[in-house]
C-alpha positions in Angstrom: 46.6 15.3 48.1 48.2 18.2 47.1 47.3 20.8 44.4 49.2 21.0 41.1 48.9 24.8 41.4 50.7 25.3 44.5 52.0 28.8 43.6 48.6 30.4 43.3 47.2 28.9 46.4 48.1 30.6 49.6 50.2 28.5 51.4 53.2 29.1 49.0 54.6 31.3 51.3 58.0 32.4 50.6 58.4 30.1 47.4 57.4 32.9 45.1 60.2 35.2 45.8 62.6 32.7 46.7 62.0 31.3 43.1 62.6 34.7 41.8 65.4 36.1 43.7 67.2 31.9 42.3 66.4 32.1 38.9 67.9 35.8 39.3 71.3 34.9 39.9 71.6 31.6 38.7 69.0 31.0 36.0 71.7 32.1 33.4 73.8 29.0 34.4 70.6 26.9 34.3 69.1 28.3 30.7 71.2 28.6 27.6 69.3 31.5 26.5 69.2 34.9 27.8 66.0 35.5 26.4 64.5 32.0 27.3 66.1 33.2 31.4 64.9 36.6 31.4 61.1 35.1 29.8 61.3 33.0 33.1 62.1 35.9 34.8 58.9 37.9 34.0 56.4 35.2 34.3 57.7 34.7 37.8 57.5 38.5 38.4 54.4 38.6 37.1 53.0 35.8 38.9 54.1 37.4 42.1 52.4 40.8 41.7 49.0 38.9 40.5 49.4 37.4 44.0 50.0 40.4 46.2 47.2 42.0 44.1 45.1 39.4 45.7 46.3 39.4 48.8 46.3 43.0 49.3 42.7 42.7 47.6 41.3 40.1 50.5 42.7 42.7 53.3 40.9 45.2 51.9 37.6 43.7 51.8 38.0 43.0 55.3 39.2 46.2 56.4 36.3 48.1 55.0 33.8 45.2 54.0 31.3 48.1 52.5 34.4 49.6 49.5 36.9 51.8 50.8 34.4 55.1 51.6 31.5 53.1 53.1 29.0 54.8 51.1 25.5 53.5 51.4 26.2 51.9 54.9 23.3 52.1 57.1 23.4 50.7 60.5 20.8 47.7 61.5 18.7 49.0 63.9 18.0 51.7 66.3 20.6 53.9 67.2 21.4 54.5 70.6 23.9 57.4 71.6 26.2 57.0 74.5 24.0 58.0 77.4 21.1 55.6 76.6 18.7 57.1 75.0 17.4 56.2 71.3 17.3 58.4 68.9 15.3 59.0 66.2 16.0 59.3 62.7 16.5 62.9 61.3 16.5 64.3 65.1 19.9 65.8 67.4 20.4 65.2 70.8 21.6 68.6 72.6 
């Protein structure tokens, strides 16, 4: 069955815009009001940026999963550097 809310869920698509860019150039045939078309207008607008706002939001988390400077992030384990060896917290290699 499909979802009432089909524009917040993500397989919308391009429905969002087309919807906008439509009720841009002939919502004023369709309503009788300007203020009733341009209401229509926003809410649409709007509903498109809350999405992208989302959307950009759920890249993000998996782009950097720890926030965007990684602050805090320890790595699981022991370290080993690229010739094998292990080394030891608060120590160098030369």
């Amino acid at each position: 069955m499909a979802t009432s809310g089909f524009v917040f869920t993500g397989q919308s698509g391009c429905l969002l815009p087309m919807l906008i860019i439509l009720n841009l150039f002939f919502g004023r045939l369709i309503f009788s009001s300007n203020s009733l078309w341009l209401g229509i207008e926003g809410i649409l607008v709007l509903l498109f940026i809350i999405k992208i706002h989302i959307f950009t939001r759920k890249i993000r988390e998996q782009l950097w999963p720890g926030g965007r400077d990684n602050q805090g992030h320890k790595p699981q384990g022991k370290v080993v550097d690229i010739q094998g060896r292990v080394v030891e917290d608060g120590k160098e290699l030369k």
